[in-house]
N, C-alpha and C positions, 0 to 999 in steps of 0.2 A: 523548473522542468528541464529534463536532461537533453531536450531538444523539440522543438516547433513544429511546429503542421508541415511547413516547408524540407525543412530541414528530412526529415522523415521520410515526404512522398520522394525527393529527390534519390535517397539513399538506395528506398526501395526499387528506383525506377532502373537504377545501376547492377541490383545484386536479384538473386533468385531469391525468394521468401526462407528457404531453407538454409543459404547460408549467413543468416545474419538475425538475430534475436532482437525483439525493442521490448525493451524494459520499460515498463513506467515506475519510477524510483518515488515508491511510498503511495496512501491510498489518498493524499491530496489533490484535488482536481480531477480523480482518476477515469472518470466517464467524458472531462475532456480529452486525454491520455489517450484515449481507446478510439475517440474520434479520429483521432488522427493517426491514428494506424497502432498501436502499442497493442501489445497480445499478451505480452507477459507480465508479471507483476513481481518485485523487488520490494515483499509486506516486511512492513513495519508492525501494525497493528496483527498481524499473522501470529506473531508471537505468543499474544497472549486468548486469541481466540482463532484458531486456524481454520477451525472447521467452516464458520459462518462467514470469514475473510474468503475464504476459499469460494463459497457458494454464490457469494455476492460478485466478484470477480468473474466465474463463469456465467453466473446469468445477466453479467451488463455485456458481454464477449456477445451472448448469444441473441442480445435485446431482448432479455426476459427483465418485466418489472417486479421490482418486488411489492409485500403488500405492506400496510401501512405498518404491522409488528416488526416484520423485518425490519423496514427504513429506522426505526427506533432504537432497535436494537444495536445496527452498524452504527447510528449514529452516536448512542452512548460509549461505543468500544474508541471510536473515533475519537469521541472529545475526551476520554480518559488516557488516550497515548498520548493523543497532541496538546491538552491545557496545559502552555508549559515546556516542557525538555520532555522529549520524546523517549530516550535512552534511559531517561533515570526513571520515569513514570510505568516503561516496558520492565525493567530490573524492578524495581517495587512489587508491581503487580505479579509480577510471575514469584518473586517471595513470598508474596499474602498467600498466592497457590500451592506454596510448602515450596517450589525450584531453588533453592539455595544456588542463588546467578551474583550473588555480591552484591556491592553499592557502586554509587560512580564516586568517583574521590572528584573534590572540588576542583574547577577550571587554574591552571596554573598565573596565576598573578593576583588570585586573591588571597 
């Protein structure tokens, strides 16, 4: 997490809301993310489904629940980025969708 509860309200307590963005980087943990102040979102999983990333995003912002298809839903998009390598799983998929995005070439030292 790109910074703590602490960390956060401190920032905020120094800066106006307006000049300063908090990211939550990726949709791991993200409803802890939001607790603690994070507004913005830095999607991962966006890539290949933006629209429903999107929606899911503004209604935990707004405390809105989702119902139990939605929850299904995100949670299938979820565990299809994240089973795994995130980057090559996002590149895959958005291939299978015809995006011609490449492959990832393998980590150097192997």
């Amino acid at each position: 997490m790109p910074g703590l509860k602490k960390k956060v309200e401190a920032i905020k307590n120094h800066l106006k809301r307006n000049e300063f963005y908090f990211y939550a980087g990726g949709e791991v943990d993200l409803e802890e993310k939001i607790s603690y102040g994070y507004y913005r979102l830095s999607s991962i999983a966006g890539n290949i489904a933006p629209r429903v990333i999107n929606n899911w995003f503004r209604g935990l912002l707004e405390g809105r629940q989702e119902n139990e298809q939605e929850i299904m839903e995100i949670g299938m998009i979820l565990e299809q980025v994240y089973q795994g390598n995130a980057i090559v799983n996002v590149k895959r998929i958005l291939n299978q969708k015809g995006f011609q995005v490449g492959i990832c070439r393998s980590p150097i030292g192997n």
